[in-house]
N, C-alpha and C positions, 0 to 999 in steps of 0.2 A: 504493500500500500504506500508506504513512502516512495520508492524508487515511481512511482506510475505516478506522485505526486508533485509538482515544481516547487509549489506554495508547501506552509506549512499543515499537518493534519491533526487535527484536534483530540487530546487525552479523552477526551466523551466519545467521539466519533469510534476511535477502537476498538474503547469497552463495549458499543453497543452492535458493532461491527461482531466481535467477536463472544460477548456475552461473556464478560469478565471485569474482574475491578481495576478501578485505576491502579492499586498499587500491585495487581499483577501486569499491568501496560508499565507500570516503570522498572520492576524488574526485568523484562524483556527487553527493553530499550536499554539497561543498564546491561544487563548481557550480548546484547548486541554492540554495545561500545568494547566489551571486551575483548570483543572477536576482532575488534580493528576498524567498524566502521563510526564516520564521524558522523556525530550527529543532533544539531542542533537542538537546545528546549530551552523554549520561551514561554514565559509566563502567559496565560491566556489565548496565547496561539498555537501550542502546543508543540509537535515536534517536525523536523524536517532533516530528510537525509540530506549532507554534503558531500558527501565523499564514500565509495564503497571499497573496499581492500579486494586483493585480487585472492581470492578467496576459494575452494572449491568443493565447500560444504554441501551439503544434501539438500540443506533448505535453500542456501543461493543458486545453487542448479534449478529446483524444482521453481523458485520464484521467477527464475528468466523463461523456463519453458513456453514456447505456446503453442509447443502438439498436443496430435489430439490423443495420440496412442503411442507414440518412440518417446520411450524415458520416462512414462508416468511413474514408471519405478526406479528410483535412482541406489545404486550401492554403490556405499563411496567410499576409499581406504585412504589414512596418510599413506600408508607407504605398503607395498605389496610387490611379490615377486615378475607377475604383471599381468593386466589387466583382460587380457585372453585367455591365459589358465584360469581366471577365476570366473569369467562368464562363461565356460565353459561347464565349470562344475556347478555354477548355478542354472545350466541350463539341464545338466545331466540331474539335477535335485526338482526340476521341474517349474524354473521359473519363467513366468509369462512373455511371451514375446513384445519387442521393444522395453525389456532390462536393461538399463545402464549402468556401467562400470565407468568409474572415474577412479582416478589414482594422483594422488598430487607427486608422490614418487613410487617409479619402477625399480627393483633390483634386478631384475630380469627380463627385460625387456622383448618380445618375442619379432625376429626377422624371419627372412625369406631364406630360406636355405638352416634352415636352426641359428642364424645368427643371433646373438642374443646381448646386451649392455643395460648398464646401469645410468641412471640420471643423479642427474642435484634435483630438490623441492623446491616446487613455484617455478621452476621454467619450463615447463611443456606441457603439451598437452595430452595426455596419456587415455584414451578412452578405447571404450567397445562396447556393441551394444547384439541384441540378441534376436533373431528371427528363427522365424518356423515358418517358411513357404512350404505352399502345396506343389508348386512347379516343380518339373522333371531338375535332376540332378545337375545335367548336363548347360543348366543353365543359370547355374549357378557362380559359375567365375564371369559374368557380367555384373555381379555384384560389387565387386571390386570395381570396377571403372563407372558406376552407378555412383558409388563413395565417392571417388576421384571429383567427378563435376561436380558433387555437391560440395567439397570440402575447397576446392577451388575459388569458387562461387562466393561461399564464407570469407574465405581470408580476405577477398579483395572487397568485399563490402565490410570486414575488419578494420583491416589496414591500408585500405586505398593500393595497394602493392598487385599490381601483375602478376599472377599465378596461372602457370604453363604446366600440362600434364605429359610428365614422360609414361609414356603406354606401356605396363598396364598400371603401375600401382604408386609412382613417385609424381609430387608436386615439388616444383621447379620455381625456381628466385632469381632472378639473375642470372642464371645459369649453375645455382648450387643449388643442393636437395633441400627440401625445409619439411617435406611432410613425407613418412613412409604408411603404405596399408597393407595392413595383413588381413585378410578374408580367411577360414577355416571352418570344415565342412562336417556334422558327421549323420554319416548315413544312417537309413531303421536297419533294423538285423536283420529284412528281406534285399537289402542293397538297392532297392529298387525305388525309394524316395527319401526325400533329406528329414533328417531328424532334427538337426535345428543348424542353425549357421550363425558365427558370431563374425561381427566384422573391426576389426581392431584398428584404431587411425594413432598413428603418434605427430604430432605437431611440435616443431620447434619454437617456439612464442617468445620468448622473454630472456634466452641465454643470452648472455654478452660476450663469453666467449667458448671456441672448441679447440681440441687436443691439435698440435702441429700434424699429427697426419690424416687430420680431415677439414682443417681449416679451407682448403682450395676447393672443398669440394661439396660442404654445408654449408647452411649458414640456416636464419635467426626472424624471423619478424620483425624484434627489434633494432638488429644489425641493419637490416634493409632498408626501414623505413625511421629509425632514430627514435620511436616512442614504443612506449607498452600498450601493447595490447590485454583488455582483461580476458581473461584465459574461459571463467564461467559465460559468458557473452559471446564468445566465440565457441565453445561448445554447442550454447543454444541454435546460434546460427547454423552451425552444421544440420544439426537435428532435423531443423526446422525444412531446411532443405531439404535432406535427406527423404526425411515421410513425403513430401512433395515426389520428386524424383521417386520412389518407391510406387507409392499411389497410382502413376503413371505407367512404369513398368510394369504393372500385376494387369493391368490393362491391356495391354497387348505382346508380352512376354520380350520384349525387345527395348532396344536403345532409341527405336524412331522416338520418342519426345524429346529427349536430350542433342541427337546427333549434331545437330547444326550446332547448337552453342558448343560441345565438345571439341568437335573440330576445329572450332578459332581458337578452344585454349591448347591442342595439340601441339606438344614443342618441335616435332619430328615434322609436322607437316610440311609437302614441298619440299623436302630436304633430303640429301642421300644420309641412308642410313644402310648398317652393318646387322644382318640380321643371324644369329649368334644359335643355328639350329645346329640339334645332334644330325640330322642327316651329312649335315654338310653346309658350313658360311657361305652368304652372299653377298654382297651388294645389291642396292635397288635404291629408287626413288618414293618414297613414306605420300600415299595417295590420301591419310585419311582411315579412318575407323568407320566399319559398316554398321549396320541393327547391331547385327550380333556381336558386334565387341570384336571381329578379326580386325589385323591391320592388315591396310590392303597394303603390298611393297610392288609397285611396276622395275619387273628387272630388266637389265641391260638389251633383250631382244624385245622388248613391248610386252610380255605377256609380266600378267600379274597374279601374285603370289596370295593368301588368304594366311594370313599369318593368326592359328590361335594360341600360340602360348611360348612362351621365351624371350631371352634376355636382348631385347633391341637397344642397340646405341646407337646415336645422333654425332656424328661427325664433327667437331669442332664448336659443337656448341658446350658440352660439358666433359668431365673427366670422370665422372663415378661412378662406370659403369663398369 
């Protein structure tokens, strides 16, 4: 109620808002100073936020939401080994689809190939959140590139900053990494439909700085655009997005709603790129992403490639691949 309010809100208006007494509205409000937010009281006008800490409580999550159904549940850890393994085991305990995992720190961070690191607290964004589609299995690694536009989307309505998707799961700053997705699948004991699916985003937000062997090749919200970003607002926005873009996909099992806007944030577009297949490396020219999440690669004779899964590098645009 404050944050939604410019002006001051009145000790009456609370109590009768919420059906409680005033001096449980001033323990709240003193509780909430101790959490870090500032926040004005004035006699007969009553109280007014000025300032909110970058914070990523349960209740500042659930107060910036405004889905209808991604995240009405929120599970929030200081600090956990990371945020994949545990919506996993809260999905394998049976909890409801669109579950949100927040971590203000990861010790264990989960990558693409079991790669795995640890953070500092308050600078990233560590989330995953929880589905149970009906859709065939098989369509299921469009999830990832479904995340992708939406978390893109987000940051530049965060931070004002350009955010380019390297295909299929990295968001792009200048040419360093700022956002990795992990998507993870597990099937029903017939193999034959998904039993739930968590999708895992890390966000780099607020470091200031990284280790000398990936300085060249990360980088920071902060770093990029010289202010902080709050990390809970930035969540939201993902969310918010996300159930959008979701809503759309369960609609006609594909990428056609997103495609267009995807393709203007694809890094690779129009560009040669090195396409990094066990059959055998190619070269080719990056046409663009179809419905289905292949990249299309036109190679050196005119014919084109249907690229669905593996590690595509972009030629001179970045190093960390």
């Amino acid at each position: 109620m404050l944050r939604e309010t410019a002006n001051y809100v009145s000790g009456q208006e609370l109590c009768e808002h919420f059906g409680v007494s005033r001096t449980a509205v001033w323990k709240v409000i003193n509780g909430l100073k101790e959490e870090g937010y500032q926040i004005a009281s004035t006699p007969r006008r009553g109280y007014r936020l000025e300032e909110a800490p970058d914070i990523l409580s349960e209740s500042e999550l659930k107060s910036r939401l405004g889905t209808t159904w991604l995240g009405q549940q929120v599970v929030y850890f200081k600090e956990t080994d990371s945020t994949n393994t545990q919506a996993k085991r809260l999905a394998e305990e049976g909890a409801p689809e669109g579950t949100l995992v927040v971590a203000d720190m990861q010790t264990a961070g989960k990558g693409r190939r079991g790669r795995t690191w640890q953070q500092s607290p308050g600078m990233m964004v560590s989330m995953t959140f929880i589905l149970k589609p009906e859709f065939a299995p098989d369509k299921a690694s469009m999830l990832t590139l479904l995340a992708a536009h939406s978390v893109a989307g987000a940051i530049e309505q965060a931070s004002g900053l350009q955010a380019l998707i390297k295909w299929p799961n990295d968001i792009v700053i200048n040419g360093k990494k700022t956002v990795g997705i992990l998507t993870e699948m597990s099937l029903s004991v017939e193999q034959d439909s998904i039993h739930y699916v968590v999708v895992g985003i890390g966000i780099n937000v607020n470091i200031t700085t990284f280790p000398e062997e990936i300085r060249d090749v990360a980088t920071s919200l902060y770093l990029e655009s010289d202010k902080k970003v709050n990390r809970a607002g930035l969540i939201a926005e993902v969310m918010e997005r996300f159930e959008k873009d979701y809503t759309q996909f369960l609609q006609t099992e594909d990428l056609s709603a997103i495609l267009e806007d995807y393709n203007t944030h694809l890094i690779s577009r129009d560009r040669e790129v090195r396409v990094l297949d066990p059959k055998g490396e190619f070269k080719g020219i990056s046409r663009g992403m179809n419905k289905n999440g292949e990249l299309l690669v036109e190679r050196e004779d005119g014919s084109v490639a249907n690229i669905y899964a593996g590690e595509v590098s972009v030629r001179g645009l970045y190093g960390y691949v």
